[in-house]
Every structure is written in structure tokens, then in C-alpha cells.
N, C-alpha and C positions, 0 to 999 in steps of 0.2 A: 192681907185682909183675912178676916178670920169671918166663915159663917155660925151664927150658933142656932139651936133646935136642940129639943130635945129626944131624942133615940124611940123614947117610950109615946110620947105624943108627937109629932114633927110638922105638925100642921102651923105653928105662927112659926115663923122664921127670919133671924136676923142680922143684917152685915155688919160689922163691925164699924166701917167706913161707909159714904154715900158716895158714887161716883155716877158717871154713864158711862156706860158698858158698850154704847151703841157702836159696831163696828172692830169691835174690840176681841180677840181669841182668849175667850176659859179656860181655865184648867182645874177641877172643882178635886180636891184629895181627898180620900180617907182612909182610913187604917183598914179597916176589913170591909169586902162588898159582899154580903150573905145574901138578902133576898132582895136588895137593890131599892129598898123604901125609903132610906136613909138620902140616899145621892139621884134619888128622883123629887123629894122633897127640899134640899139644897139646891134644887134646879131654880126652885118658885121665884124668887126676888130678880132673878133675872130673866122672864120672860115678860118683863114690861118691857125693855130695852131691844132692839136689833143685832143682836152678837151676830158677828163674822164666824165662828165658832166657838160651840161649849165643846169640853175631851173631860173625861174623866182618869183618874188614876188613884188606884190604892197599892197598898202595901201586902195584905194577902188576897186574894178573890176565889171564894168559897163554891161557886158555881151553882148554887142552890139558886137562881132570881125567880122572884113568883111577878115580877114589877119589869116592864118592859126596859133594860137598861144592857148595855154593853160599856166593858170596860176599856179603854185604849191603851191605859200604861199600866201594866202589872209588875208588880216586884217578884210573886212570888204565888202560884196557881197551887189552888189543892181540892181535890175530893173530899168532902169528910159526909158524914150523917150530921140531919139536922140536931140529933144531941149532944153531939160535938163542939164547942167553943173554941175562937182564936181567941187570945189574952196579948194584948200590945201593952209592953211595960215604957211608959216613957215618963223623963225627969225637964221638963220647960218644953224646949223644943229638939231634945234629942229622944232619941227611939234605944231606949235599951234592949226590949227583948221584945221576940214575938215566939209565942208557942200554941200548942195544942193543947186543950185541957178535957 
């Protein structure tokens, strides 16, 4: 199931699939968690539903959140400055690269 939103606005949000969640363990992914606005707003579609559990997990976690979020599965923690950028290079569904820019 894929959620989509867009980064710059993420307020309308949408599943790919319709299902009920009710009962059900999340696991919501994303490639970078900067200030956690991104994966606080992919939360929205499923707080009509009773999940048993939401978890999150990304692939880098920037440690900057201004947005009340903890992460559960991290691939890969890093300090940077806010003018700092992760860059995730990926081709379909694989992950080529992830760097600092």
C-alpha cells in the first residue's frame, strides 16, 4: 500500500488501497525523518480506524523534529544542520543511494 501527499503541502492525503485498519499493526516508512511533518501527516487516513498499532520507520533520521513524532525503526541516525540535506537515490522500488549534500 502506498500513501501519497505531497512534502510541500501534506495536508489532503491519500492511500493507494481502501481497507480497515481496525485492529490492525502499521508500519508507516520513509526515506528521511527531518522535522517529522511528513510522517505526522501520513498518520491522518488512519485515525478514522482503531489500529492495534501505528510504528514508524525510515531509512535516515535527521533528529531535527519540531512535530511531536518518535521514530521505532531506523536504518541509519545522523546529526546534521538544518542546511544540510539527505538525497535518497532510488530506481522502482529499490534504494540506490543515500548521502549528504
Amino acid at each position: 500500500m502506498e500513501i501519497r501527499l505531497d512534502k510541500q503541502k501534506p495536508e489532503g492525503v491519500e492511500l493507494s488501497d481502501s481497507m480497515d485498519f481496525t485492529n490492525k499493526t502499521i508500519i508507516i516508512i520513509d526515506d528521511v525523518a527531518n522535522s517529522g511533518r511528513t510522517m505526522l501527516y501520513a498518520l491522518k487516513p488512519f485515525l478514522e480506524f482503531l489500529p492495534k498499532k501505528i510504528q514508524t520507520a525510515v531509512l535516515v533520521d535527521r533528529k531535527h523534529k519540531s512535530f511531536p513524532l518518535s521514530v521505532d525503526f531506523v536504518g541509519y541516525s545522523l546529526s546534521t544542520t538544518f542546511e544540510d540535506m539527505i538525497m535518497v537515490d532510488v530506481a522502482g522500488d529499490d534504494i540506490l543511494s543515500a548521502y549528504l549534500v
